[in-house]
N, C-alpha and C positions, 0 to 999 in steps of 0.2 A: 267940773271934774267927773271921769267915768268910773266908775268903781265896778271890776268887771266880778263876775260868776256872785252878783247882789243886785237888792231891788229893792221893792217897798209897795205895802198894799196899802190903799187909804180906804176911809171911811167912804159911800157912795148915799148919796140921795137913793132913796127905793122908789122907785116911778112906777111897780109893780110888783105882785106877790111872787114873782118868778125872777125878778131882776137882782142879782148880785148884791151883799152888803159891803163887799170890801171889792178894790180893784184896783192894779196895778200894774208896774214893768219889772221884768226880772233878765238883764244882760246874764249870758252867759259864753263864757271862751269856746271859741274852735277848739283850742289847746283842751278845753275838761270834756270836750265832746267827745273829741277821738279818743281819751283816754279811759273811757268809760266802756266796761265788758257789756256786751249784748247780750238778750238770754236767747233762746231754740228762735223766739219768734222774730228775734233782731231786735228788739223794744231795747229801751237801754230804762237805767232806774238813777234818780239825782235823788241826793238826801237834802235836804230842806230843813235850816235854823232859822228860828225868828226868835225876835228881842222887840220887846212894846215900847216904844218912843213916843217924845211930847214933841211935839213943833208948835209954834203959834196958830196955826188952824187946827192943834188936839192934836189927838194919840193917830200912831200908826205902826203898825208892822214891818220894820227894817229885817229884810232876808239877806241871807246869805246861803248857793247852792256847792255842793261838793260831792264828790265820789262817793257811795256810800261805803260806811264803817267796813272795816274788815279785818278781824286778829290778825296777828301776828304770829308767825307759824314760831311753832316752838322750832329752836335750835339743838339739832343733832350732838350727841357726844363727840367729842373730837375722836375718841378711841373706841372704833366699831367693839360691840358688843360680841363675844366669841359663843356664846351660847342664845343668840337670838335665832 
């Protein structure tokens, strides 16, 4: 089954002092791509959840990627303000 804009980092053998502790795949949608604000340089920015999971080979990191957070604009008075 593919479980889209999710992934999962595993633990990694260190075969050296510079080699990675964890490594994994992270699918994410066309659809969350385009829909994501660029900043001045074009870069876009995904926010990143992770949850600690057991499997029978141990623990791992199940991700899930999304839009980042963004309030809610307050909503206007329905009756303009006559002294603003």
């Amino acid at each position: 089954m593919k479980y889209v804009n999710s992934g999962a980092l595993f633990s990694r053998k260190k075969t050296s002092d510079k080699a990675p502790d964890f490594g994994g795949d992270l699918l994410i949608s066309a659809d969350l791509i385009k829909s994501l604000p660029r900043d001045a340089d074009g870069d876009i920015k995904i926010e990143l959840a992770a949850w600690v999971r057991q499997s029978a080979k141990g623990e791992f990191f199940s991700l899930r990627a999304s839009a980042p957070f963004q309030p809610k604009k307050e909503k206007e008075d329905a009756i303009p303000d006559p002294w603003a």
